[in-house]
C-alpha positions as CSV (number, residue, x, y, z in Angstrom):
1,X,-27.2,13.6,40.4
2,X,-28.1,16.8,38.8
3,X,-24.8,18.0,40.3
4,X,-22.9,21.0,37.8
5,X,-19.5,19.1,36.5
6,X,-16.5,20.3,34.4
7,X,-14.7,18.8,31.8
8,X,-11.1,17.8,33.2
9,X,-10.0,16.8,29.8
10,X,-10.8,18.1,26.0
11,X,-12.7,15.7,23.7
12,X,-12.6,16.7,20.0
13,X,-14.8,14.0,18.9
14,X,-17.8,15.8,20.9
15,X,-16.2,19.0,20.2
16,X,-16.3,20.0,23.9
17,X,-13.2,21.7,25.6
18,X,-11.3,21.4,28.7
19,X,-13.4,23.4,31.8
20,X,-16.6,22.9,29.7
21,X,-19.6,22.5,31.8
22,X,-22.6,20.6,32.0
23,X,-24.9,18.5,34.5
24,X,-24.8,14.7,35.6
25,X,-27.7,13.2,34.8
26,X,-26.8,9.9,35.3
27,X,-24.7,7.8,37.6
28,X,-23.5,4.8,35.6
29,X,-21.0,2.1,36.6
30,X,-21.5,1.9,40.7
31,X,-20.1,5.4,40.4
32,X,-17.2,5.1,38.7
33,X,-18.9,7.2,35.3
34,X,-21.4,9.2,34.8
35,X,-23.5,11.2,31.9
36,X,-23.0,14.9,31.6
37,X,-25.6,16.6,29.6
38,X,-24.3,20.1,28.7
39,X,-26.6,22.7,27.2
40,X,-27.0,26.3,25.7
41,X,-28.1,29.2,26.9
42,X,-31.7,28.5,25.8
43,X,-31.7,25.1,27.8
44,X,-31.0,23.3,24.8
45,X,-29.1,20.3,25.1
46,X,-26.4,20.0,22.7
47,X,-24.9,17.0,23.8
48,X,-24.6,14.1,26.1
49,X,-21.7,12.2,27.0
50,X,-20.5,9.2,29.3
51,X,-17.8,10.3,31.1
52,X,-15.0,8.3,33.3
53,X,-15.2,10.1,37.2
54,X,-11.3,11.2,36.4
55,X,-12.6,13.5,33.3
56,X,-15.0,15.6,35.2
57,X,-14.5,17.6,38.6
58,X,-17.9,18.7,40.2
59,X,-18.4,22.4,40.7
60,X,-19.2,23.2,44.4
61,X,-21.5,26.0,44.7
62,X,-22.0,26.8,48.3
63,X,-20.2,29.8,50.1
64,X,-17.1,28.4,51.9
65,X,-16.9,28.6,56.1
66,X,-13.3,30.2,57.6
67,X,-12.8,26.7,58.8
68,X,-12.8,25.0,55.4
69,X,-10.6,27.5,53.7
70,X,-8.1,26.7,55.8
């Protein structure tokens, strides 16, 4: 949870696009979905959405190692 996610796929009826990005609030489903909250600049959330684990990828901040680039 609390992870950074992006949108695999476009969903027009959220009017959210492909590589959007939000946060996982909530695991749903044993795993298999989860809610993404995405929000604006201001911290505003502007919308909240279940999503299937094959329409998100989660965003991997930390610095990669020569080992794991190979």
């Amino acid at each position: 949870m609390l992870n950074v996610a992006a949108l695999t796929v476009a969903l027009s009826q959220y009017n959210v696009r492909r590589g959007q990005v939000g946060t996982i609030v909530e695991i749903l489903a044993s795993g298999t979905a989860f809610e993404v909250e995405s929000s604006d600049r201001n911290g505003r959330i502007y919308e909240s959405i279940k999503l299937r684990s094959e329409q998100i990828i989660v965003l991997d901040f930390k610095l990669a190692t020569a080992e794991q680039t190979l």
